[in-house]
N, C-alpha and C positions, 0 to 999 in steps of 0.2 A: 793210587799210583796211576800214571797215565804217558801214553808216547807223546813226544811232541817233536811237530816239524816246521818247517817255514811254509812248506804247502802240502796238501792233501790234492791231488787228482783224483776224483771218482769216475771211472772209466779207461778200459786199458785199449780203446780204438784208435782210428783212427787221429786224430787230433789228442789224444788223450796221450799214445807214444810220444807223439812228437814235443808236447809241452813236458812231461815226465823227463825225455833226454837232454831237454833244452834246461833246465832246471837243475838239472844234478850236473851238467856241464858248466853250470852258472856257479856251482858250489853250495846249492841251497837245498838244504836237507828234506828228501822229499818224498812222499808216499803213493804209491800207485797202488790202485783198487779195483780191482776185475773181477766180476760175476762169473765167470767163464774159466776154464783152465789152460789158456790160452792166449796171447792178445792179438791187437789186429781186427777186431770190430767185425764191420762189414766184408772187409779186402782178404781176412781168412776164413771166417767161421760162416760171412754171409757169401762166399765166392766173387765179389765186386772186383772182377778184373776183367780187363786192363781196368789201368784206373783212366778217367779222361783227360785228354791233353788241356790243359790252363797255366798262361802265365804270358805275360807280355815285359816282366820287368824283374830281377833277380832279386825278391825284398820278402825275407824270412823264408831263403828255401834250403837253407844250410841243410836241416834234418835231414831232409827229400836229397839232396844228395847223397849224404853218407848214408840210406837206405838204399839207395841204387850201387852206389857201391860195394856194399853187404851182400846185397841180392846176387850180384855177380858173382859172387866170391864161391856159390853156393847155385851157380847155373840157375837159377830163380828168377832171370830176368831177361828184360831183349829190348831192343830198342827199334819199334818200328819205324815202315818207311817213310811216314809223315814227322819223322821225330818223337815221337810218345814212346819215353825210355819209360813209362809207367805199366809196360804190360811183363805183371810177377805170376808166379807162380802159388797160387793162395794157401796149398797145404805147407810148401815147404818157408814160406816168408812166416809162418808159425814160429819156424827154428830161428831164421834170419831175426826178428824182432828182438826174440828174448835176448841173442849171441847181442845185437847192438845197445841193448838198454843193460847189460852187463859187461860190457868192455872194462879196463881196467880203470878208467879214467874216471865212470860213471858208477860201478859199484859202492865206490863208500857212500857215495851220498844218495844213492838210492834203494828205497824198501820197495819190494812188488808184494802184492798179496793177492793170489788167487782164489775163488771160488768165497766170495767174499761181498756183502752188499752192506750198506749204511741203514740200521735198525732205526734212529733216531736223530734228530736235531737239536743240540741245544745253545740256548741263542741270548745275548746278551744286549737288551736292545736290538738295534739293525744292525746290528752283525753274530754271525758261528762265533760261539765260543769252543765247543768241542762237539762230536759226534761219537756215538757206540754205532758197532759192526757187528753185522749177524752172521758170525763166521765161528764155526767148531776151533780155530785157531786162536783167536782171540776178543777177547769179551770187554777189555779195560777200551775207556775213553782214550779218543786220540786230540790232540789238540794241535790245534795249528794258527799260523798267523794267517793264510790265506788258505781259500778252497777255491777248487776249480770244478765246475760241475762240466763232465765230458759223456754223458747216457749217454747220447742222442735220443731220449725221452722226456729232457729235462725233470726227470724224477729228482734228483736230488736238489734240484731247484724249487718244486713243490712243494716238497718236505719242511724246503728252510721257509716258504712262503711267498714264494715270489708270484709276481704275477703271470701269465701268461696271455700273450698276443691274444686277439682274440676278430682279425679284422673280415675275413671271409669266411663263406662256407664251404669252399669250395675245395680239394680235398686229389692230393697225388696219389695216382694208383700205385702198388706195392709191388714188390715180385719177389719170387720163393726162387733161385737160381737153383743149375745143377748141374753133373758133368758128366759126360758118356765118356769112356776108355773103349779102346780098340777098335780106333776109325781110324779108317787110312787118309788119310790125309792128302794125300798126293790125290790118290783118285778121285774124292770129292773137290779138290780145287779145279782140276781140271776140267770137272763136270760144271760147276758154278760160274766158272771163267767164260766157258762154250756159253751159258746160259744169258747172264746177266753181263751187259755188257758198260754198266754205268761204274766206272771208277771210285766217285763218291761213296756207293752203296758196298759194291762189292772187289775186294783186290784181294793179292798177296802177297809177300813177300817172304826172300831169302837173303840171306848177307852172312857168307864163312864165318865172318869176324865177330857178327852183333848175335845170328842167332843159332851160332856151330850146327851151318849145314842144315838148320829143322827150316819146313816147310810154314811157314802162318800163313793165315788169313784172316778175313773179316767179312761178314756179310748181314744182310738185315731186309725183314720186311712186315710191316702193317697193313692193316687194311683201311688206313687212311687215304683217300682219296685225291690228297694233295701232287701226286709225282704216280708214275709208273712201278710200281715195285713187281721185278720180274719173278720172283719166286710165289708171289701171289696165287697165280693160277695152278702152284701146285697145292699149296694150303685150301684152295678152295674145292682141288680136287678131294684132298683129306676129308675135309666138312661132306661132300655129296657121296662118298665113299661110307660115311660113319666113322668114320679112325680118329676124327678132329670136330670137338664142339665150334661152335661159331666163335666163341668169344675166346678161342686158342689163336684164332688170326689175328686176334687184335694186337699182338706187339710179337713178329720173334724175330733174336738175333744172335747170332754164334760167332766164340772166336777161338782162336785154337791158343794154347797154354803157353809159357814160356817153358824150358826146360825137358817139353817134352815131343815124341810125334806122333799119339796116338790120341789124345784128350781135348776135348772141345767143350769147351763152357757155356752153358745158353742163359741170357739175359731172360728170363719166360722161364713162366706163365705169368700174368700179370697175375692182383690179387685184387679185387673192391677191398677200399682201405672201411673196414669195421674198427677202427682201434678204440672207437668209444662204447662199442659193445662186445666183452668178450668172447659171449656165447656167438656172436654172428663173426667173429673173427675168427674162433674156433674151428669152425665151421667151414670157414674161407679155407684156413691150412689145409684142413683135410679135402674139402673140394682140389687143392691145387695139386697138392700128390699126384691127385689120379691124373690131370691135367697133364704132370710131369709124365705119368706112363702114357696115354695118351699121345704126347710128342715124339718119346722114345719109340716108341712103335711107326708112328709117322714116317720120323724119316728114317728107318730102318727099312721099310719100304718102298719110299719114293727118292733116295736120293745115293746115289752110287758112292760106297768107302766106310757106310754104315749098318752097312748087313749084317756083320758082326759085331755090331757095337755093345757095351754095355752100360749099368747106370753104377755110376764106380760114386758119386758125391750128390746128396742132397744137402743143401744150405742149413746149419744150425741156426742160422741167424736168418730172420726175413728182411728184405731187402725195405727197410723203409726209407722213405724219399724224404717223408715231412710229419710229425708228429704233434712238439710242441714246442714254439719259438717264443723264449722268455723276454721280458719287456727287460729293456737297456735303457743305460742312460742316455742312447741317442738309438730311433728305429731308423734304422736303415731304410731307405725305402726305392722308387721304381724313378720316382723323380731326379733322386742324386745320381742312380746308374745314368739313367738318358743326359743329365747335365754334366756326365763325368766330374763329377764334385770332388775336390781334394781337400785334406782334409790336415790337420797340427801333425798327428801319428798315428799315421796307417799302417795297418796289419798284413795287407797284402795288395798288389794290382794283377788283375787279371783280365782275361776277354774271352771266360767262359761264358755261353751263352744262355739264356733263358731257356727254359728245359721243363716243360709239366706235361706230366702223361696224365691224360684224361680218362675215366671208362667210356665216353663219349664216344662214339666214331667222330674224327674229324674234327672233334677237339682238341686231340694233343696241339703243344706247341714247342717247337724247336725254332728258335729267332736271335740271329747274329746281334752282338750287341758292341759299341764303343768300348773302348778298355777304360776298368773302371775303378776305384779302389774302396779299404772299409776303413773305419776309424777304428780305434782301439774302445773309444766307447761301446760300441754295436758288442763289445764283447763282456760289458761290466754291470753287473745287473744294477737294475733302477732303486730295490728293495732292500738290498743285501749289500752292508759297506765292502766286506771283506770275501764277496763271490764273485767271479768269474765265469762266462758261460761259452764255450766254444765246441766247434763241430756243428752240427745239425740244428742245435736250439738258437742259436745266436740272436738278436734284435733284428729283424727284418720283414718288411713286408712276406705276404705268401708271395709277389711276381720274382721281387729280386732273389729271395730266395731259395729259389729253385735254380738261379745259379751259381750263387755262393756256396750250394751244400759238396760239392765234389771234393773227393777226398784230397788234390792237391792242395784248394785254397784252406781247406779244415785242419793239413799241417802247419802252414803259415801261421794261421787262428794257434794255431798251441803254441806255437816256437813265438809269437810276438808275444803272447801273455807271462812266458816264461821272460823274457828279455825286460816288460814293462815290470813286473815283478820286482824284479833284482834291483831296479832303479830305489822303486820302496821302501827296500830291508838295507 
């Protein structure tokens, strides 16, 4: 005996929602698979909020609204003052997910299955025939006419045998997020405002309407050498004080929640990406913890609204950038972004920009880029007739990327693969 669907989603993240919704709105009978008891990927369990603003052109972003929509419904959301309706609320868009991938419209034709991972492959020729799940719930083969592999590890891309990219060495640093509760808010704006006086870096904003009355902001600083970063000289007080290792300066940036006015999220502590070595990765987590209390203490310290602060959220999920990008039937690469290459059917256009954080000093790069778009091949593996790879893994060089990987363009990647899909069946 065995289930069978029209698709199998492995992953309940970011891109993994969005093509699971997009799917069972399609009418096509479909399964969703999460390791986690939870969905939402990075943008819950890893804290990845706000998410970054990306989009020059309305093409596959239907999900991405009726998530914003949701979100509202459920004060989980706000829309800042550059336009970035992408900054949610990460524990409570938990609740927000499940509520919209169970609407009335989407229940029949969708199965979710929590705390649940893919044991086996099995494969008929170049293509899945079926997979077994290492899940206390269920043990029988599922079968399906297509899979979507959504880790962002391409683990289950591995599995079935796919190839993986293999073009640099060169390697995005990590970050372990996390969230201080009972900071005032008001007071540290006020403090950062007097301080820093670059708009770019540091703002904030209020709107009755968008974010009922709460206070946000946004601020940031490295110790990269490229620009002025005014809060600098207080991190580097940290470092000559002992409160702050050196390599704590290398990336930090806070933003305050949606939803609420006491909670502020920190992008930090970076991580050296070990992911090809357990034990030195291992290693790295626990290194970063302390790093997390290290900050807390920082600016509990030195920065007025946080003397009472507390550490209310450490990330279940670490924050990775780039892991492992499966070969497609077309690599995306730096030459089509820079040529703006268009393409029969594209997945998404956007004018996120290049984005790789370095452990280097004064290697990161952040670099404006033309608006650009992906084809729907970048999303179809080279190996595997009947697999699909969206999110994180997708076919792409390591430059481009690092900016295709943001969670806006990674719901487009689901919602088009859902939409190419249904043409199929």
């Amino acid at each position: 005996m065995s289930k069978n669907y029209d698709v199998v989603i492995i992953g309940g993240g970011t891109s993994g929602c969005a093509c699971a919704y997009n799917c069972a709105k399609l009418k096509l009978k479909t399964l969703l698979i999460e390791k986690n008891n939870f969905l939402g990927g990075l943008m819950t369990g890893g804290l990845v909020v706000p998410i970054m603003k990306s989009s020059v052109d309305d093409l596959n972003c239907d999900y991405y609204k009726n998530l914003v929509d949701k979100a509202k419904k459920y004060h989980a959301q706000i829309k800042y003052k550059d336009g970035n309706d992408g900054w949610f609320n990460p524990e409570v868009m938990k609740i927000v997910l499940e509520d919209l991938l169970t609407q009335e419209d989407i229940r029949p034709y969708l199965d979710i299955l929590f705390e649940a991972e893919v044991d086996s492959v099995l494969k008929d020729g170049n293509s899945i025939s079926s997979i077994v799940l290492n899940s206390n719930l269920l043990s029988i083969p599922i079968v399906s006419k297509y899979y979507i592999d959504a880790t962002g590890s391409a683990s289950f891309s591995i599995k079935s045998g796919c190839q993986i990219l293999n073009d640099t060495k060169e390697k995005q640093q990590n970050t372990l997020r996390f969230i201080l509760g009972n900071v005032d808010i008001e007071k540290f704006s006020e403090f950062i405002l007097e301080v820093d006086k670059d708009e770019n870096v540091t703002n904030t904003y209020r709107n009755d309407i968008d974010t009922n009355s709460e206070l946000h902001f946004t601020t940031a600083c490295t110790w990269d050498t490229n620009k002025i970063w005014a809060l600098d000289k207080y991190l580097q007080k940290g470092v000559s004080d002992g409160i702050l290792a050196e390599f704590d300066r290398s990336y930090f940036q806070i933003f305050s929640i949606a939803g609420t006015t006491s909670q502020v999220a920190f992008n930090c502590p970076r991580i050296n990406n070990y992911l090809d070595n357990p034990y030195l990765y291992s290693n790295e987590l626990i290194n970063a913890k302390q790093a997390i209390y290290r900050l807390y203490q920082f600016v509990k310290m030195n920065f007025p609204g946080f003397d009472n602060s507390i550490i209310t959220n450490i990330a279940t999920q670490t924050g990775i950038r780039e892991q492992n990008r499966v070969k497609t039937k077309y690599v995306y690469t730096i030459d089509d972004l820079e040529a703006q290459k268009t393409f029969e059917t594209p997945v998404l256009r956007a004018n996120y920009g290049i984005d790789i954080h370095s452990a280097k000093k004064d290697s990161s790069i952040l670099q404006k880029t033309p608006n650009y778009e992906l084809p729907i091949e970048s999303l179809m593996s080279f190996d595997v007739k009947n697999l699909y790879v969206i999110g994180k893994i997708i076919g792409a060089d390591f430059k481009t990327h690092s900016a295709l990987r943001v969670q806006k363009s990674c719901m487009s990647m689901g919602e088009a693969v859902a939409k190419h899909i249904k043409t199929l069946i």
